[in-house]
Structures are given as C-alpha cells and as structure tokens.
C-alpha atoms as a printed R data frame, in Angstrom:
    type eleno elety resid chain resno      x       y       z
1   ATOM     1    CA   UNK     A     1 41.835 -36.061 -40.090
2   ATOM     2    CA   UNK     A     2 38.415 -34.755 -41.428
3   ATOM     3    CA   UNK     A     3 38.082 -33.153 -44.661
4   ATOM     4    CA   UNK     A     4 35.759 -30.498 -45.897
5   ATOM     5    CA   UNK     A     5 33.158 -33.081 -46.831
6   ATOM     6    CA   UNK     A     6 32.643 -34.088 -43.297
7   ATOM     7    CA   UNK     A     7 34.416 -37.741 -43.695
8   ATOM     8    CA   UNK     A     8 37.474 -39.351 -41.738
9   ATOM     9    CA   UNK     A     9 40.696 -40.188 -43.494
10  ATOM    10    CA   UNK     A    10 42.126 -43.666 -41.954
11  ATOM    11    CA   UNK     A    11 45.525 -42.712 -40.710
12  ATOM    12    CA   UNK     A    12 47.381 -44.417 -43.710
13  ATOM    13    CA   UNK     A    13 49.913 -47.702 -42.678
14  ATOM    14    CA   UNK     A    14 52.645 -45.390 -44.712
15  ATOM    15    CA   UNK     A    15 52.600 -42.079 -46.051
16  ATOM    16    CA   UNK     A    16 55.741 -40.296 -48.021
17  ATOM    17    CA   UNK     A    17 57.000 -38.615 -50.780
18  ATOM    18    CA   UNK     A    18 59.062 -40.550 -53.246
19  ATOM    19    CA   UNK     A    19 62.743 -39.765 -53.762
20  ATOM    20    CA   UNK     A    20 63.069 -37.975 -57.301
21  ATOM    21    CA   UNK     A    21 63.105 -40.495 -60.452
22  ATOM    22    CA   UNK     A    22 63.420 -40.469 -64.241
23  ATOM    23    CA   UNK     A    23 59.764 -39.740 -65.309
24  ATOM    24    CA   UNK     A    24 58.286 -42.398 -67.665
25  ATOM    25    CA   UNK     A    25 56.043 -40.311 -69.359
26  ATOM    26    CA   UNK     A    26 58.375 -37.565 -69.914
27  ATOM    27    CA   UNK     A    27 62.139 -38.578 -70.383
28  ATOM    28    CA   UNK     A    28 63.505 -34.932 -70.024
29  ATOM    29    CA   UNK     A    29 62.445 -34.644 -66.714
30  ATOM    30    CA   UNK     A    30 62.207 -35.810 -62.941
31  ATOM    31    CA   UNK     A    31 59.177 -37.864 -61.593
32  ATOM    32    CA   UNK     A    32 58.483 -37.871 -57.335
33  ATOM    33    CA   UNK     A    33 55.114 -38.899 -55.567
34  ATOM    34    CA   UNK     A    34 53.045 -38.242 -52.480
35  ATOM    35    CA   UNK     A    35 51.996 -42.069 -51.696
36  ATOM    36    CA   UNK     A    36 49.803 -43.218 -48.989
37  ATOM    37    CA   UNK     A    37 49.505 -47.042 -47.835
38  ATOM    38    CA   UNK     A    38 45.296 -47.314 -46.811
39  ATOM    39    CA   UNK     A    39 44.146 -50.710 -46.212
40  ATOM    40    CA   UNK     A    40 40.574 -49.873 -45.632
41  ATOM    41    CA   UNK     A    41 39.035 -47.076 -46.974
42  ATOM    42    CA   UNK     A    42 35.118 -45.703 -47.275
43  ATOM    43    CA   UNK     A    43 33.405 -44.520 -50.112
44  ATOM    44    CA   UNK     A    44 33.165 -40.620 -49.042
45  ATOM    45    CA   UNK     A    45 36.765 -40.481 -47.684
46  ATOM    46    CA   UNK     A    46 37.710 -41.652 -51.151
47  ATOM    47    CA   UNK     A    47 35.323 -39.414 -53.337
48  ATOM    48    CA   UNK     A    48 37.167 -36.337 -51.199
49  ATOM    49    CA   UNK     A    49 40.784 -37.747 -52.117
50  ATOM    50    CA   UNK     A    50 39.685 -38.706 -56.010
51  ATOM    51    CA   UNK     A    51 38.655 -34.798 -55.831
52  ATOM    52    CA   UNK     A    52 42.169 -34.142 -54.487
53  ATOM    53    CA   UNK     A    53 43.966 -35.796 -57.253
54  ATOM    54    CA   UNK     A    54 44.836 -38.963 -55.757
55  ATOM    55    CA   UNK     A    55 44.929 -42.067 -57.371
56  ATOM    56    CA   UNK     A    56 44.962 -45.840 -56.246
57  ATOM    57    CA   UNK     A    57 46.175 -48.966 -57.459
58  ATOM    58    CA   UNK     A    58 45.685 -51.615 -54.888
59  ATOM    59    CA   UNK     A    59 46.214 -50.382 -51.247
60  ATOM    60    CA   UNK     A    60 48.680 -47.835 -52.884
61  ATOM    61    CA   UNK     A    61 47.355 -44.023 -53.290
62  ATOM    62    CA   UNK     A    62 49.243 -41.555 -55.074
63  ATOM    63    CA   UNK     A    63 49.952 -38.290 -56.605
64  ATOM    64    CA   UNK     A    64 52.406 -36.055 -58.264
65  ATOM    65    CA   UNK     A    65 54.768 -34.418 -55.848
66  ATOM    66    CA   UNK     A    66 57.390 -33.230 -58.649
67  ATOM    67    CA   UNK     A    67 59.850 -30.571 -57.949
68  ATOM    68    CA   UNK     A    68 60.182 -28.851 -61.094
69  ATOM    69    CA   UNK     A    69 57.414 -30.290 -63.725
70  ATOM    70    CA   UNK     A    70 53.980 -29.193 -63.522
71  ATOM    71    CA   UNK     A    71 52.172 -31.370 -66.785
72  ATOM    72    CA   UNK     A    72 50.762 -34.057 -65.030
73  ATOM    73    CA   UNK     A    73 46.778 -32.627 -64.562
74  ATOM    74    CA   UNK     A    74 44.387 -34.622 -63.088
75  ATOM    75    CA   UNK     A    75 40.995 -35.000 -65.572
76  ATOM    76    CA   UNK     A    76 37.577 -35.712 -64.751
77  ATOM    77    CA   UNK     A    77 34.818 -35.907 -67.238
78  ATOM    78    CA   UNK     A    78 31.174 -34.444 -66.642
79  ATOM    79    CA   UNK     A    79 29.499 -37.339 -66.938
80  ATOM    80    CA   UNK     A    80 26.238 -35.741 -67.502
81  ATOM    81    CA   UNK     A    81 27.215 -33.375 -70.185
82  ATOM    82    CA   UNK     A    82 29.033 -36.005 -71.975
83  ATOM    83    CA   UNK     A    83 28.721 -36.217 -75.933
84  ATOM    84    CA   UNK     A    84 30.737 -39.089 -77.778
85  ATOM    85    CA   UNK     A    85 32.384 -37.485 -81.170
86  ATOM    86    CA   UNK     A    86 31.583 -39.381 -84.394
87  ATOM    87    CA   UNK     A    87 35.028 -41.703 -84.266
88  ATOM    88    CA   UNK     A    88 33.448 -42.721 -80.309
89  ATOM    89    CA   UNK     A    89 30.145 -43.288 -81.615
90  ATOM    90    CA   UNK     A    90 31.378 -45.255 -84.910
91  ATOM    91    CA   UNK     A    91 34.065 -47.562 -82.312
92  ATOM    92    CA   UNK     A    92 30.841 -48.484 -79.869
93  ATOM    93    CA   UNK     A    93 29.207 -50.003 -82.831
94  ATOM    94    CA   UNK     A    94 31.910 -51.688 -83.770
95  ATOM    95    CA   UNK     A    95 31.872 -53.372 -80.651
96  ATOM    96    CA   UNK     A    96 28.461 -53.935 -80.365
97  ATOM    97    CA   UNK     A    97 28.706 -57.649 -79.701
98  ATOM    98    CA   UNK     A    98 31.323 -57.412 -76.928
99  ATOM    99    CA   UNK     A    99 29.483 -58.257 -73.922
100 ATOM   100    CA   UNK     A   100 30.305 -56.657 -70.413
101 ATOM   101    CA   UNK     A   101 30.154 -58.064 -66.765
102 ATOM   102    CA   UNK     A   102 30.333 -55.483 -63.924
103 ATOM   103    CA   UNK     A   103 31.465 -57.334 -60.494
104 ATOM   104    CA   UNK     A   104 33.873 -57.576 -57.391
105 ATOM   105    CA   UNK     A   105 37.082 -58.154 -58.365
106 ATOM   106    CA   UNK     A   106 38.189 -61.292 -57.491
107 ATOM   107    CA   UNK     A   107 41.748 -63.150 -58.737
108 ATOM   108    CA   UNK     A   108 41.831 -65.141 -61.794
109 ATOM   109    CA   UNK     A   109 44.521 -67.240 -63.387
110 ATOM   110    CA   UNK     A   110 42.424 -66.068 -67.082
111 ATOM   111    CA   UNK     A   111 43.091 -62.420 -66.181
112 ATOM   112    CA   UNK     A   112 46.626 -62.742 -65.674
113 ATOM   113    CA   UNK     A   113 47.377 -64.470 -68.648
114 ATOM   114    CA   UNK     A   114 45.776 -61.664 -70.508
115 ATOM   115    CA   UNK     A   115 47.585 -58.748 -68.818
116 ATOM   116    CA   UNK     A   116 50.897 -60.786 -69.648
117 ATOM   117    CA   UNK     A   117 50.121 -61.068 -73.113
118 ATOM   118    CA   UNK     A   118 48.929 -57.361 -73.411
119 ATOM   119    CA   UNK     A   119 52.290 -56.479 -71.725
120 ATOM   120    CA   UNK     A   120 54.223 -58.869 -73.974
121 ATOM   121    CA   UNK     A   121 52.502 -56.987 -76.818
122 ATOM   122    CA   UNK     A   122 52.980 -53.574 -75.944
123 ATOM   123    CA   UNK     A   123 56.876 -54.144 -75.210
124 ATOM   124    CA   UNK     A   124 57.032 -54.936 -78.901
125 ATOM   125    CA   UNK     A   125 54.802 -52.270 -80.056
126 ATOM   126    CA   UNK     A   126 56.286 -49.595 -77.948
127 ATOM   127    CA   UNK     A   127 59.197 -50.587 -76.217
128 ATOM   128    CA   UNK     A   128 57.431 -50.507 -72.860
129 ATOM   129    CA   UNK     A   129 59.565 -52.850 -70.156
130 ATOM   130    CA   UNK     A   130 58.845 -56.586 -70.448
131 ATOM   131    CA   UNK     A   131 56.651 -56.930 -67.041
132 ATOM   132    CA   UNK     A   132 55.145 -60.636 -66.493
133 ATOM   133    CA   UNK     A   133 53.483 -60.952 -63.196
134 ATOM   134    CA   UNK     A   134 51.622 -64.082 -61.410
135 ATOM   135    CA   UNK     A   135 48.989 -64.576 -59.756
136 ATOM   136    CA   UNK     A   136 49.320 -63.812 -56.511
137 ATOM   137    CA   UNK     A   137 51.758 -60.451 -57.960
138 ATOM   138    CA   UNK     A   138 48.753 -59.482 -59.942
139 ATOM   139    CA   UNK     A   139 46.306 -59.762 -56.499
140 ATOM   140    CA   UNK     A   140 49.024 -58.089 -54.666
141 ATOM   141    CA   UNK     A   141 49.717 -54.673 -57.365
142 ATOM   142    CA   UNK     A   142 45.618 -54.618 -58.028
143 ATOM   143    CA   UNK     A   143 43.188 -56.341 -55.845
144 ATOM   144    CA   UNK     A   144 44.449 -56.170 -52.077
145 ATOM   145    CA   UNK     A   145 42.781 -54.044 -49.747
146 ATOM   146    CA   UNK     A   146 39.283 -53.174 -48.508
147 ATOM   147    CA   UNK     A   147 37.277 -50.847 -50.688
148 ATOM   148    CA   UNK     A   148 33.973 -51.481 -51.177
149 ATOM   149    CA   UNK     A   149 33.688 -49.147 -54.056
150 ATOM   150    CA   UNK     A   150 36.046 -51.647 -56.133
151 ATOM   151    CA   UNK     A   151 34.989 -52.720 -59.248
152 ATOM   152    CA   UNK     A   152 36.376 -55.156 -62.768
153 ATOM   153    CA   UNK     A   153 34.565 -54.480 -65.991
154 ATOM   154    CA   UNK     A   154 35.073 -57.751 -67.859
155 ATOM   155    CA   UNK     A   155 35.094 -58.128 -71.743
156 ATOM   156    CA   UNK     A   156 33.688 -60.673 -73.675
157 ATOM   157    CA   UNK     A   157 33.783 -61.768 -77.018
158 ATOM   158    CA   UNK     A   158 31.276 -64.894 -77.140
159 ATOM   159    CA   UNK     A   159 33.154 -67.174 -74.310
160 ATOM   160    CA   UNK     A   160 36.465 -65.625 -74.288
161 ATOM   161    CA   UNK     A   161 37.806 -62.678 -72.350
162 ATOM   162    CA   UNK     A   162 39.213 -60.162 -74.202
163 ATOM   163    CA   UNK     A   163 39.808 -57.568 -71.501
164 ATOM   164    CA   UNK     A   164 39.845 -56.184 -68.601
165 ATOM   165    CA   UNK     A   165 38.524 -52.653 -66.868
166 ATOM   166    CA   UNK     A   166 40.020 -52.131 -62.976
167 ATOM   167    CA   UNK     A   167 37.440 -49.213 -62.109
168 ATOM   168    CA   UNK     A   168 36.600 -47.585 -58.805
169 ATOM   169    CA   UNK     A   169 32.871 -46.844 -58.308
170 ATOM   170    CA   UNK     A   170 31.101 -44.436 -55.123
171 ATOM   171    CA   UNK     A   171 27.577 -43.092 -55.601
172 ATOM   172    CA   UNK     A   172 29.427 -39.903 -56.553
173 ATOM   173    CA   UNK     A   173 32.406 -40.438 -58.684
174 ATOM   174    CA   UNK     A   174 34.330 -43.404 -60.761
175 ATOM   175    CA   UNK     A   175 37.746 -43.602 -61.380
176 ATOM   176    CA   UNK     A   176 39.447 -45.793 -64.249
177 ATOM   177    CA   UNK     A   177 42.782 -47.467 -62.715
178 ATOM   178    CA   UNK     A   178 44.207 -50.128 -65.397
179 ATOM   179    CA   UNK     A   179 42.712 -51.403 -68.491
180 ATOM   180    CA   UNK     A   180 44.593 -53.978 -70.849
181 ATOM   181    CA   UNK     A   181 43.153 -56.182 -73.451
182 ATOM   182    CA   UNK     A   182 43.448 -58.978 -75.718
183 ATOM   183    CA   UNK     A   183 46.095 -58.031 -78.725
184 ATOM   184    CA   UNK     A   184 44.164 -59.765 -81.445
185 ATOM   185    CA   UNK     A   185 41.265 -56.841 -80.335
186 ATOM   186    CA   UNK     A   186 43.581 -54.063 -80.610
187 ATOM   187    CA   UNK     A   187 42.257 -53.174 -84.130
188 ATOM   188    CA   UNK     A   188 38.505 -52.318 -83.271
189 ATOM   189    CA   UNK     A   189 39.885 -49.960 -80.369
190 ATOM   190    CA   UNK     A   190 39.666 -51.468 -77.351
191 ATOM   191    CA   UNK     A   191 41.041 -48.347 -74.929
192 ATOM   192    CA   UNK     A   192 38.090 -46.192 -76.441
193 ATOM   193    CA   UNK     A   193 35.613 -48.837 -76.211
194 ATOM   194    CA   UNK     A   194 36.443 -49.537 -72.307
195 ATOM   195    CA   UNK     A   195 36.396 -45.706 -71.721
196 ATOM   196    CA   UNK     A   196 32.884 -44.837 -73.342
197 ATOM   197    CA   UNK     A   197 31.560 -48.364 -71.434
198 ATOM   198    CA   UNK     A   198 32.643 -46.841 -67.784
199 ATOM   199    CA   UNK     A   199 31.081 -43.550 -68.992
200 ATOM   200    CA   UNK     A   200 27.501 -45.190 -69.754
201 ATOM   201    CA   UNK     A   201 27.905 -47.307 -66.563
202 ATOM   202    CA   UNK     A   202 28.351 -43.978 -65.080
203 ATOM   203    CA   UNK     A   203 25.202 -41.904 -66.730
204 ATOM   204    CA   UNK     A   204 23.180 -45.284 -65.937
205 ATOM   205    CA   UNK     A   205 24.152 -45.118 -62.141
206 ATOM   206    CA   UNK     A   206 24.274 -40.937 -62.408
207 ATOM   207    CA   UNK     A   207 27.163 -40.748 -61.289
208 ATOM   208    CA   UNK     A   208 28.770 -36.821 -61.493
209 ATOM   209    CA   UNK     A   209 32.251 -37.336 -62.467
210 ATOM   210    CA   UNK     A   210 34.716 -40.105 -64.036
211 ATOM   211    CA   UNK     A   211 37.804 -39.733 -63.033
212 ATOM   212    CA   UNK     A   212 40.261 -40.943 -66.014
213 ATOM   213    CA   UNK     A   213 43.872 -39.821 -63.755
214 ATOM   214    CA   UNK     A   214 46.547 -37.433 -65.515
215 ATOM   215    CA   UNK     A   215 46.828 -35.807 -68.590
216 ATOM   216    CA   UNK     A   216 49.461 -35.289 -70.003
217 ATOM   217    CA   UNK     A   217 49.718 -32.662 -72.808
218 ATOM   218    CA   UNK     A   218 52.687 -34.000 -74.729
219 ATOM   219    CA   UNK     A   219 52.791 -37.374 -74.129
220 ATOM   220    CA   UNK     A   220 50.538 -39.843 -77.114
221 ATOM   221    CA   UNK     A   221 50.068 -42.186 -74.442
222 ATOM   222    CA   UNK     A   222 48.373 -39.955 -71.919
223 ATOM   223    CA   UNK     A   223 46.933 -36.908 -74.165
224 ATOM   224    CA   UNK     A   224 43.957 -38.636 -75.466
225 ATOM   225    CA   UNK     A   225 42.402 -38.013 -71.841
226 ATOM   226    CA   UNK     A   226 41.376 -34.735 -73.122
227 ATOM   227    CA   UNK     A   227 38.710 -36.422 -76.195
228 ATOM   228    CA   UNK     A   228 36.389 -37.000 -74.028
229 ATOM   229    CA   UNK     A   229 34.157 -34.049 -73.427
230 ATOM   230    CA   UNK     A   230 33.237 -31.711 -71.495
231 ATOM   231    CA   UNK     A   231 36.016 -32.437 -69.015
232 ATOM   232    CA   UNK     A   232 37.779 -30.660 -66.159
233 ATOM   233    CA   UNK     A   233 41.131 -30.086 -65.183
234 ATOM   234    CA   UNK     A   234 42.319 -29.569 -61.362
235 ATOM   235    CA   UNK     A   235 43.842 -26.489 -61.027
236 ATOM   236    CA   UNK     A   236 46.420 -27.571 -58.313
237 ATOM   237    CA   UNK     A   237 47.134 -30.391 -55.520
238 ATOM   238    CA   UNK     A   238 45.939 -29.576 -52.206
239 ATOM   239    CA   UNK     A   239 45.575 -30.601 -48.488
240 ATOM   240    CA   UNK     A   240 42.728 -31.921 -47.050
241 ATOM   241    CA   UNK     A   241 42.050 -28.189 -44.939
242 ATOM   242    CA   UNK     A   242 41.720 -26.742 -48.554
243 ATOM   243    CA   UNK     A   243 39.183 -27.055 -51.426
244 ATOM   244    CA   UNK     A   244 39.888 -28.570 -54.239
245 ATOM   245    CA   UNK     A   245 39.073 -26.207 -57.217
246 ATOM   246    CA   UNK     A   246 38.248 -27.911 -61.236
247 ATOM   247    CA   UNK     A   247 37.918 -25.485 -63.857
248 ATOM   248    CA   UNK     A   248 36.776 -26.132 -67.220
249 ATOM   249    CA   UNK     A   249 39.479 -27.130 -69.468
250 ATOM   250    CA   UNK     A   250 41.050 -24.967 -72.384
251 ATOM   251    CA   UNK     A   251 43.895 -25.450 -74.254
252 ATOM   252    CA   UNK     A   252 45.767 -22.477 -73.738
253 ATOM   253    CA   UNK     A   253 45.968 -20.439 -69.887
254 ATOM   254    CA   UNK     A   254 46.063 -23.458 -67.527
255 ATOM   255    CA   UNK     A   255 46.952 -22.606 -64.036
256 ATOM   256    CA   UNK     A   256 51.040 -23.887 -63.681
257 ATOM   257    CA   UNK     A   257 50.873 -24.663 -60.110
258 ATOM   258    CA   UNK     A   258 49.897 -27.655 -57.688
C-alpha cells in the first residue's frame, strides 16, 4: 500500500489487533493493540508509520487499538525548538564524563547482563515483574529484523557500560524504543541524561522530530514525556489514506479520539 508520502508499506508477515488485556500502565482499565510483524522495512515507509503513531520493538510494530480508553498520546518533540529546563541542563553536567558510542546494534553478552540487573532493580523498586532474558531472548525482543535506520546509544563510565539507548534514526525523525541502565547510576539521572543525549544527536544530524512513544497523563512512569519542550501530541490514530495531524500540546482541550 502507498502512503501519502509517496513510499511502499511491505505487506507485514502478520498484522492484528490484540484481544483486550489488563493495561499495565493503567490498572482500571483495558489495554488492546494494532500489531504488525515487518521484517524489512525502509527508512521513509517508517518515518510515515512513526508519524502514524506506531511503534517498534524488534520486528514487532504497534499501537493502541483500545476500546474504551483514549490516554495513551503519542509525543514527539521539535527538535529544533528544543530548550532544556534548568534541572536538564544541571543533570547533563552532571554527567559530563559519561562517554557515548552511537553504532549498529549488534548482540552482546555485557548488554544483557545489564538489562537483567536494571530489571532485577526495578522489580524491587517498583514492583515491576521479575523479567530475566538471555542472549539470544534479548536479540530476538530487540535486535531482529532489517532496518537500516537502527541504532544503540552506549554509555560509558571510563571502561564500563553503564547503559544502554535502543533508538531508531531516518534523516527525518528518531524514535527512543528501550533504555535501561546500570542501578549504581540511577542517582545522577540516567533516563534524563539518555533523553537530552538522543535530542543533541538529533539537532547535530537536524533531524525534525524525536519521537519519545506515549504519554500518559496519569501514569509517573510515562508523564514525564511531556518535560521536554516544545512537543506535540497526535491528535488521533489513522490509516495510511489519511493524514496524520500533531497539534501543539496543552494541558487542558486535547482531542479524545483516535
């Protein structure tokens, strides 16, 4: 199928929507998903679906399809017109001798240990479930597929890595997928750190939008989207025949469709 932009879709190897769940953001209410199987996938055809609301993680793309709950809002930040606040500015220098590597992904035994210990963590700290993976679960979940826009921010603290950035980049548009990060660096705010990085990758490569997936208004773990600024919010989720519309985001009179 061609889109607006002019670029072919793949036919995806699987494409449904996702029997009706308890959500994990929201425990009140009912999760379901639009998901797409792509193996191989361009870097137009995917700035046209990022602009759609889709996410990926691995082969697997993905959006809200829910019934009854309208919260989850795909964000985008202008990169651009992007200011850090004081707290942003004050956690970069805290950082300041974290050292990045941009590359390929590519599987590593180092990486894995460090996503189970970040996971171990964060099931004590929050009660998330206990999920230890292994290699070749990790390549399967993350890396598998072929997308040349895929990208791993790596984070260094002299020799040691410290964390990990899973980040689509096109010429047009970057997308944050999964970040997680050393526990003993939890203090000097690692999330916020790996955020304002892929933004100055992104005004270095000029790109026009970061993708950073959905807001959620009420939820701690998804609300702090909305500090980075200026940022917009999609006002609904639709087809590849139809537009996609962002409008500048206020806290009060958002659109309550998809």
């Amino acid at each position: 199928m061609r889109n607006p932009h002019g670029s072919s879709t793949p036919a995806p190897i699987l494409s449904i929507v996702s029997p009706s769940e308890p959500c994990a953001y929201r425990p009140t209410a009912e999760a379901s998903y639009e998901i797409k199987v792509i193996a191989k996938l361009d870097n137009q055809s995917y700035d046209a679906m990022l602009s759609r609301g889709w996410r990926r993680q691995g082969a697997y793309f993905f959006r809200p399809a829910c019934k009854s709950c309208y919260q989850c809002r795909s964000l985008r930040v202008d990169v651009a017109a992007f200011r850090a606040t004081k707290s942003q500015r004050r956690c970069w220098r805290r950082n300041r001798e974290i050292r990045i590597e941009v590359s390929a992904p590519s599987p590593c035994t180092e990486a894995v240990a460090l996503f189970n210990a970040y996971h171990a963590d964060m099931s004590k700290r929050r009660g998330w479930r206990e999920n230890q993976v292994d290699l070749e679960t990790f390549t399967t979940h993350f890396l598998i597929g072929n997308f040349p826009f895929a990208r791993e921010f790596r984070y260094y603290q002299g020799t040691q890595l410290v964390g990990v950035g899973l980040v689509d980049i096109t010429k047009q548009s970057a997308s944050s997928i999964y970040f997680f990060h050393d526990p003993a660096w939890r203090s000097q705010g690692p999330g916020v750190f790996s955020m304002l990085a892929e933004i100055e990758h992104a005004t270095k490569h000029q790109i026009a939008h970061h993708y950073l997936g959905y807001w959620i208004s009420d939820c701690p773990s998804m609300s702090y989207k909305d500090r980075y600024h200026p940022h917009q919010i999609l006002e609904a989720y639709v087809t590849d025949e139809i537009q996609p519309v962002w409008i500048p985001h206020q806290a009060t009179n958002l659109p309550q469709n998809r």
